[in-house]
C-alpha positions as CSV (number, residue, x, y, z in Angstrom):
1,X,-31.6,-0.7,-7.7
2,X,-32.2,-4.9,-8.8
3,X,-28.6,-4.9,-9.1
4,X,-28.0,-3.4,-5.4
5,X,-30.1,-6.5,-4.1
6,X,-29.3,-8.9,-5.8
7,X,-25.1,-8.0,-5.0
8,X,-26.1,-7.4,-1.6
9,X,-27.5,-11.0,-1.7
10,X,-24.1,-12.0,-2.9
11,X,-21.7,-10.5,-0.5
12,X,-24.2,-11.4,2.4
13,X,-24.1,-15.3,1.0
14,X,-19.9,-14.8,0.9
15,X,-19.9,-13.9,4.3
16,X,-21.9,-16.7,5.7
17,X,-20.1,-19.2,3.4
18,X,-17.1,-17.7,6.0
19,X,-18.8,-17.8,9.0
20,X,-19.5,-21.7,8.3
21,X,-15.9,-22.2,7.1
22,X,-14.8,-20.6,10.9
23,X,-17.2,-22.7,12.5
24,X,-15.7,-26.0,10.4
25,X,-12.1,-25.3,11.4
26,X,-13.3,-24.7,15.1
27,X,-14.7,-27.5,15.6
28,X,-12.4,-29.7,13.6
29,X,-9.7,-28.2,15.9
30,X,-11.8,-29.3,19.0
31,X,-11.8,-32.9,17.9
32,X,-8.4,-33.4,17.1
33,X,-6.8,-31.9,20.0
34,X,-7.0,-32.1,23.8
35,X,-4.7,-29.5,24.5
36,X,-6.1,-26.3,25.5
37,X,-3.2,-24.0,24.4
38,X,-3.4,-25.4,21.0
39,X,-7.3,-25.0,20.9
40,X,-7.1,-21.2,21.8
41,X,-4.2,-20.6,19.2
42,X,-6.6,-22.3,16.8
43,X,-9.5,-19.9,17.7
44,X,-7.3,-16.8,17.9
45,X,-6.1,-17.2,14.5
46,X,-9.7,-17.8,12.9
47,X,-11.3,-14.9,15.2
48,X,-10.3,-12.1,12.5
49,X,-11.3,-14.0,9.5
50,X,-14.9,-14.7,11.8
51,X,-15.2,-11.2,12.5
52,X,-14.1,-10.2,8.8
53,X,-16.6,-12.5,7.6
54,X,-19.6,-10.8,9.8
55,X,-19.0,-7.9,9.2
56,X,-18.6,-8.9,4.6
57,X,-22.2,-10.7,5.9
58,X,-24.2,-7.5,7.7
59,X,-22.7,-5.3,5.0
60,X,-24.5,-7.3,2.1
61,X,-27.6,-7.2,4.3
62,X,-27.6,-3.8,4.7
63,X,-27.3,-3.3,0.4
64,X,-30.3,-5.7,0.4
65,X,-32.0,-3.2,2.6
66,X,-31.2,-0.3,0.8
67,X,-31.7,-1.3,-2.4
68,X,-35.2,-2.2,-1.5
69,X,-35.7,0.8,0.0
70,X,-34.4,2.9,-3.2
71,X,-36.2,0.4,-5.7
């Protein structure tokens, strides 16, 4: 059950590495434009891939927990 931790650990890392990419091309959007039609496209576009990237985040926490609970 090592192995379920440790790729738990992985997949939860991959998902924050997305939530932090999300959060970079939010607020890189925010500085360069003023407009707030192009700043909600912008968000609307990156909310899937921030929600995708939660959920690839809780579901590597959740092997973590499990495979400490099986180990």
């Amino acid at each position: 059950m090592q192995n379920l931790v440790w790729i738990g650990a992985v997949v939860s890392l991959a998902g924050l590495a997305g939530l932090v990419w999300c959060i970079f091309q939010v607020t890189k959007a925010k500085r360069r434009t003023s407009d707030d039609a192009e700043l909600k496209a912008v968000v609307q576009r990156v909310m899937p891939l921030n929600l995708g990237a939660l959920f690839l985040s809780v579901l590597g926490l959740m092997m973590v927990v499990v495979g400490i609970f099986l180990g």
